[in-house]
N, C-alpha and C positions, 0 to 999 in steps of 0.2 A: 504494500500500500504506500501509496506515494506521501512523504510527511512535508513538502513544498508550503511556505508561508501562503496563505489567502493575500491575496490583491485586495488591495484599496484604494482609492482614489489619489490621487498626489498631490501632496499640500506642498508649499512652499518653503524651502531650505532657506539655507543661510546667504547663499549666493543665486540664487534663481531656481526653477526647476526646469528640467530639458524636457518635462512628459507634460504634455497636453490631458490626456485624457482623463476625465471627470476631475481635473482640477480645481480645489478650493485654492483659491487665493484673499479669504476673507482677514486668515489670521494675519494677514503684511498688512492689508488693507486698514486693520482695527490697529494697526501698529502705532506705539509712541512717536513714530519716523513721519507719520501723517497728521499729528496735533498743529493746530494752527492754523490749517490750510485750508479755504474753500469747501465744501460738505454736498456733494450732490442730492438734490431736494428729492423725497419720498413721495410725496403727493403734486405732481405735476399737471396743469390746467393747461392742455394743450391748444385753448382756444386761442384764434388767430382773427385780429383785425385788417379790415382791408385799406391799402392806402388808395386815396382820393385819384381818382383817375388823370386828373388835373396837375395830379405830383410824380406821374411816372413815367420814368423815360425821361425823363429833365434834369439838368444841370440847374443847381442854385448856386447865383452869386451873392454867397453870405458864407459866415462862416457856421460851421458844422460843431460848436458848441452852443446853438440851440435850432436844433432841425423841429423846428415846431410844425413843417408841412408832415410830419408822418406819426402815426399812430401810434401809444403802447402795441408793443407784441404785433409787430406787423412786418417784420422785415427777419427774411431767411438767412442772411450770407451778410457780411462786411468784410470787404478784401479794401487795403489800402497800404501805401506806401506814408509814414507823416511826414511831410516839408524837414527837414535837417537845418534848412539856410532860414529858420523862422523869422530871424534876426531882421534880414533882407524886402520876408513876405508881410511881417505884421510892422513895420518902418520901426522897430526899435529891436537893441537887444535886448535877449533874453537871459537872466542867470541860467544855470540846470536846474536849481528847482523851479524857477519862471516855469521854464521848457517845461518839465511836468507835471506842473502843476495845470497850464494850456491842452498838453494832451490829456489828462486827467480827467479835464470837464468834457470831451469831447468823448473818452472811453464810458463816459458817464450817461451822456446821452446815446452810446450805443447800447449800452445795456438795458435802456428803457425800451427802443425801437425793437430790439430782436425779440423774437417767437422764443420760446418755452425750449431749448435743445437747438437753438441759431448756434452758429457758427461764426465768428473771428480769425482773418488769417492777416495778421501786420508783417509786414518787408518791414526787417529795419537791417543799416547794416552802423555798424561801429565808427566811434571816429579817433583819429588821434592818436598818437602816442607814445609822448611825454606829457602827463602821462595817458592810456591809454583809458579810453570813454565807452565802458560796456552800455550802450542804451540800451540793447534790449531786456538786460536783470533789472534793470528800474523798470524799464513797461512789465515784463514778467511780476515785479513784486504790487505795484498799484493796481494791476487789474485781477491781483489778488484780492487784495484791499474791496475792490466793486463787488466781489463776490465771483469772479469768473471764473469756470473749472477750465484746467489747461490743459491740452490733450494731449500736449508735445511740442515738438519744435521741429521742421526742417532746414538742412542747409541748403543753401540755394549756392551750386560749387558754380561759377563765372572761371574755374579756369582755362577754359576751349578762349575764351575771348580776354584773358587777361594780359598785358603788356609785359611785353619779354623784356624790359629793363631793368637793369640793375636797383636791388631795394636800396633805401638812404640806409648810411650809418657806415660801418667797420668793412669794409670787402676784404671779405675771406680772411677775419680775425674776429677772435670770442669779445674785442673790445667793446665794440657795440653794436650787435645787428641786428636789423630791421626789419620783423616779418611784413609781407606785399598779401595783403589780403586778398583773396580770388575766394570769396564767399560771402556769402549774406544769409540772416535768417529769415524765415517766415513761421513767426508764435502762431499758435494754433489753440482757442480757449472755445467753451462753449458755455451757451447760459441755462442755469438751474439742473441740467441734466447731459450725460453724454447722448443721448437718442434723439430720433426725433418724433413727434407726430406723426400717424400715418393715416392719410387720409386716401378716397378711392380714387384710379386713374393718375395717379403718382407717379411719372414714367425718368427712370435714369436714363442718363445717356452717357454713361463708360463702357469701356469695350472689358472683358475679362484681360486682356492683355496691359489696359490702362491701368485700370485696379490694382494689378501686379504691381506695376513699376508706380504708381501714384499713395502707396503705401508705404513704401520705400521712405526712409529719413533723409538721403541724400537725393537732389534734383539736379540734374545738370541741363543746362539749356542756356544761350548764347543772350550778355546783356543788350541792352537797349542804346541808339546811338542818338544823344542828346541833341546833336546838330540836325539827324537826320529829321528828329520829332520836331525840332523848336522847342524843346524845355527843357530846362536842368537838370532833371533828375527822372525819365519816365524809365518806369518798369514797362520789360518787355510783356506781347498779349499773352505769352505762354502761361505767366508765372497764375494770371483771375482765369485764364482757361482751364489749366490743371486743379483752380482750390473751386470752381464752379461743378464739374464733374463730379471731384470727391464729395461734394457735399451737399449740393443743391439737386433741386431735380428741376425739370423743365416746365417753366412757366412760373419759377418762383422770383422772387423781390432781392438783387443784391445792391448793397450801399457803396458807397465808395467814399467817405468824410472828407477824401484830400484827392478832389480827381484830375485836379490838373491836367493834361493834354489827353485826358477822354480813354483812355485805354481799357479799362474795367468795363465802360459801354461798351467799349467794341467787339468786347468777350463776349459780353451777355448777351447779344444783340446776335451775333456766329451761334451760342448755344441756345436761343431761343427764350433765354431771362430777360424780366423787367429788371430795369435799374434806377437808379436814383442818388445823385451825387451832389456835391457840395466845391464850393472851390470860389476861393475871393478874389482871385485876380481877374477880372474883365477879358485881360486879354487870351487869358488861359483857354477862359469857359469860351470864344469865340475858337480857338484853337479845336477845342474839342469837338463843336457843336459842326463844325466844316469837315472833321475827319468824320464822327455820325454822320454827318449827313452822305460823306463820299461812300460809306458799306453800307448806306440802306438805297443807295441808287443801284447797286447789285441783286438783279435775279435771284442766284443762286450764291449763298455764300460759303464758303470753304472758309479754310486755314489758310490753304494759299490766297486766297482772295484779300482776306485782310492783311499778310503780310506782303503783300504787293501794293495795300493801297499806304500801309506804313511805311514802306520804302520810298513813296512818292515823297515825303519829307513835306507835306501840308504847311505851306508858314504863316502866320499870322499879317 
């Protein structure tokens, strides 16, 4: 007779566990390593406000720490890059905590606007360094603070397009050198719950081969060329096509608080989402409103279609 241990389900070691199967992972979960942190809610109200027809598909020029055009719990997705050079955009400098205390009000107002289980995907990348300026562990810690559960983080690797120059500091000595950044983040939080709502006729639109690779923590995909857009700072359409896929379905509401040269619409507009953006510069939202307009005079639109019309370098 065979005296082999009974199988149990695998609970969670000291260092991880490699076996999926009928895993508890409550007792890490209930762990002293998680006091403090954000609490995913138990009783979730998945009801969903509609925004005014009047507010969608439009660029506001105002600033996006009070989007009063859109509803409690009315918006699916917020994909944004925030302004870096704020200094420049709002005519005064800012301290860091100015800086986050500005973004603060603005993470604030997204957390009113999103659905029960919405979705947060910020680009930020780092600045500096002497010394060097982690922004995204201060967005990470304040949008703790709002309550926002955080799902992760991806790196966004830029090095296919990074410059082959020499980094500043010491060449080829421990004196002092310089790492050359070829990466950027995109946080990834969601509000009240990691799920979402499911309501009938909910149709995704990723392929099982997209899923694969869009689950993945590292993205690699080639940046944005600032002369070619006319802006300072545009992320390329890949970065709101990829977090639209993973997280939205078709025909849902994504935001965009800092849209700057329109690129988020152009996503959602290729994947069949409403959108609704924010953006104070006059000349900006004119920038945008001329590149929408150039991909909704397209029949049929593709990937390539909108990276053709982004190539055109639309100028204000």
């Amino acid at each position: 007779m065979s005296t082999a241990p009974k199988k149990n389900g695998s609970q969670t070691s000291s260092f991880g566990s490699p076996s999926r199967q009928n895993h508890d992972s409550s007792k890490f979960y209930s762990s002293r390593l998680y006091e403090g942190l954000p609490k995913e809610k138990l009783d979730v109200n998945f009801r969903e406000n509609s925004i005014p027809t009047r507010s969608l598909d439009k660029i506001f020029c105002k600033s996006s720490e009070n989007m009063s055009e859109l509803p409690d719990n009315s918006v699916h997705l917020m994909v944004t890059s925030p302004p870096y050079n704020v200094g420049k955009l709002y005519d005064k400098e800012l301290t860091r905590d100015e800086y986050r205390a500005f973004l603060f009000g603005v993470w604030k107002e997204v957390y009113r606007v999103l659905v029960s289980g919405g979705r947060v995907c910020i680009n930020v990348a780092n600045l500096g360094r002497k010394p060097y300026i982690p922004l995204h562990s201060f967005i990470i810690q304040d949008m703790h603070k709002l309550g926002f559960l955080m799902r992760g983080e991806v790196i966004w690797n830029k090095s296919a397009t990074a410059s082959s120059s020499i980094a500043w500091g010491s060449y080829l000595s421990a004196k002092n050198p310089v790492l050359r950044d070829g990466h950027e983040y995109i946080l990834i939080f969601s509000k009240d719950t990691f799920t979402r709502g499911i309501k009938e006729n909910m149709k995704s639109t990723i392929t099982k081969e997209e899923f694969i690779e869009l689950t993945k923590s590292v993205w690699s995909f080639n940046a944005e060329s600032a002369t070619r857009v006319g802006h300072p700072a545009p992320f390329p359409v890949e970065l709101p096509l990829r977090c639209m896929k993973l997280y939205t379905f078709e025909g849902e509401t994504v935001l965009d608080p800092f849209m700057g040269s329109g690129t988020t619409a152009l996503a959602a507009l290729l994947l069949k989402r409403r959108f609704v953006g924010y953006e104070i510069d006059p000349n900006y939202v004119k920038l945008a409103e001329r590149r929408i307009g150039e991909v909704k005079n397209q029949s049929k639109l593709t990937k390539t279609d909108i990276e053709a019309i982004l190539t055109e370098g639309v100028q204000v």
